[in-house]
C-alpha positions as CSV (number, residue, x, y, z in Angstrom):
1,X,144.3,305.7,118.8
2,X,147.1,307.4,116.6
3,X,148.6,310.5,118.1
4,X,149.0,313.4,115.7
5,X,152.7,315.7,114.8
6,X,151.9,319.3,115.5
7,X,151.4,319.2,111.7
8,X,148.6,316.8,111.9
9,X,150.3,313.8,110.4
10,X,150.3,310.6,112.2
11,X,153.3,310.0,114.1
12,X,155.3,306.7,113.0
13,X,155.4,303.6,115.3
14,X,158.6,302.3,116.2
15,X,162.2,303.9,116.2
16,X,163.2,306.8,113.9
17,X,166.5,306.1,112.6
18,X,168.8,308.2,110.6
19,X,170.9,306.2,108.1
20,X,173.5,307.1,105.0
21,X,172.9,305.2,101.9
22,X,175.8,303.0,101.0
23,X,175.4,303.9,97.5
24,X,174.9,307.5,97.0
25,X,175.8,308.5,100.6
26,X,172.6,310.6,101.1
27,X,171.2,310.2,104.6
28,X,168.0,309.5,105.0
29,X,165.3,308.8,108.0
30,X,163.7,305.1,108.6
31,X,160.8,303.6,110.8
32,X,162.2,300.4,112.8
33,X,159.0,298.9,114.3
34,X,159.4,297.6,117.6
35,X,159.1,294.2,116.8
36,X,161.6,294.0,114.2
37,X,164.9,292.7,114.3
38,X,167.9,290.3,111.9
39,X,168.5,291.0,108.0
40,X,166.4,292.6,105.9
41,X,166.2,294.4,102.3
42,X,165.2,297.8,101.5
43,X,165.5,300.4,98.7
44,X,167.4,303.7,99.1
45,X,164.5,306.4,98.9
46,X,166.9,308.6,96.8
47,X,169.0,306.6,94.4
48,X,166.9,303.2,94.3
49,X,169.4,301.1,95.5
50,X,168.8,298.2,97.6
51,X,170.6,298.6,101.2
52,X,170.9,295.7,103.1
53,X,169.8,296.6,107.4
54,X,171.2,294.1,110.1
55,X,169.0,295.5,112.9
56,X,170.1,294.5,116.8
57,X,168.2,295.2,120.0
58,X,170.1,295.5,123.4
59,X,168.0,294.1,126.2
60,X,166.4,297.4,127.0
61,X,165.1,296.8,123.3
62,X,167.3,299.8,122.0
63,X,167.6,299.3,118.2
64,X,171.0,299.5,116.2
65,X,171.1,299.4,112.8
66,X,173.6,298.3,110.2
67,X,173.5,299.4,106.5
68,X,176.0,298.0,103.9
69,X,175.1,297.4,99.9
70,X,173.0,294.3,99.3
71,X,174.5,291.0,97.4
């Protein structure tokens, strides 16, 4: 069953994270599904670039996330 934003989208699954791009310093908002954690890639929404997210979980399953430019 989804559940539905007052504006009748679907509401994301996971953490809502907001992050500035490395690159062009824009910030910007992020799903972090619960089940995901370490190093990943992903582009910047706005310039393109890729970031690279370190993502932690405290052992209540709190997420952090880490953003710096990807090698």
């Amino acid at each position: 069953m989804n559940e539905e934003w007052e504006d009748g989208w679907d509401r994301p699954r996971g953490d809502l994270v907001e992050v500035e791009c490395p690159y062009c310093g824009e910030r910007v908002e992020i799903v972090i599904e619960a089940d995901v954690w370490g190093s990943l890639v992903q582009d910047c929404e706005v310039c393109c670039n890729p970031w690279q997210l370190t993502v932690t979980r405290d052992r209540y399953g709190d997420v952090e996330v880490r953003i710096d430019r990807a090698q």
